[in-house]
N, C-alpha and C positions, 0 to 999 in steps of 0.2 A: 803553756797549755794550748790542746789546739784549738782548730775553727770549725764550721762548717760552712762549704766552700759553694753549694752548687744543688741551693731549693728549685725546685718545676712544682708543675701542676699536674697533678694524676688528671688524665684526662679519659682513661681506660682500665679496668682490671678484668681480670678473668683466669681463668682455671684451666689448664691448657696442660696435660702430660706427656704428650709426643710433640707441645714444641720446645716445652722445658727443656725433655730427653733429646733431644736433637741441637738448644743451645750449650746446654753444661752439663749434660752425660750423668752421669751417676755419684754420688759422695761413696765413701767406704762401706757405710752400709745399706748400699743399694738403693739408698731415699735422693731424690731429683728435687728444684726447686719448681713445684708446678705453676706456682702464683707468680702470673707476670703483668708487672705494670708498666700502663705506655703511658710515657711524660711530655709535656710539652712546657712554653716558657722555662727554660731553662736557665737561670742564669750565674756569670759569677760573683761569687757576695763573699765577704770574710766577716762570715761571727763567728764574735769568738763565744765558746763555750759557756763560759758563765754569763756571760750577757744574754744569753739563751737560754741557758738554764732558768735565771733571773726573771726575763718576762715572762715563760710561761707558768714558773710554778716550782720548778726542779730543783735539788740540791744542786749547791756548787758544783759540787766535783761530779754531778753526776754527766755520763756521757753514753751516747745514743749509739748501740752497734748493729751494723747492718739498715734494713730499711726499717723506716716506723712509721706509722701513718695514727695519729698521734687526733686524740677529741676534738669536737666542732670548737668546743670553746676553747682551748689550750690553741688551736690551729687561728682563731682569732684574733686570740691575743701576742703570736708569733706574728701575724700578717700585718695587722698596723704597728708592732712595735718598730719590725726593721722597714717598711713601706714597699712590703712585697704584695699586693693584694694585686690581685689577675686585671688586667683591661679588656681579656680577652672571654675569659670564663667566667660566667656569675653564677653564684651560690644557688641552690633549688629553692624554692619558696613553696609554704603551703596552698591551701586552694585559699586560705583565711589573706594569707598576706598578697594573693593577686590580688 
């Protein structure tokens, strides 16, 4: 089974369809991917699939295609499982929790 090889941190999204069309052109039916995310901490890690599945929630076998940007709490429970949690970017806090 595989892995996944290579978590970051969204540190940007946005809506953007003349830079989409200008990185990857068009699919066959004429739909572009407009949604672009900038990443940062990038690094490489090897989990394996089930063991990812496992902490957050997922069936075994199940497997993630493409990009997913996956619940506060499932994103959580991935972050301290494998001890990927950011040094760089911290979490938003309410007005309650400053």
């Amino acid at each position: 089974m595989g892995e996944y090889l290579l978590p970051g941190v969204v540190v940007l999204k946005l809506q953007h369809k003349e830079l989409a069309t200008r990185l990857w052109g068009y699919d066959k039916s004429g739909q572009t991917w407009e949604y672009v995310y900038f990443l940062d901490e990038i690094k490489q890690h090897a989990i394996p699939y089930i063991e990812f599945n496992r902490a957050v929630g997922y069936a075994d076998n199940y497997i993630i295609q493409g990009f997913n940007v996956m619940r506060e709490e499932l994103s959580e429970r991935m972050l301290s499982s494998f001890d990927l949690k950011s040094e760089i970017y911290l979490p938003d806090v309410s007005e309650e929790e400053l």
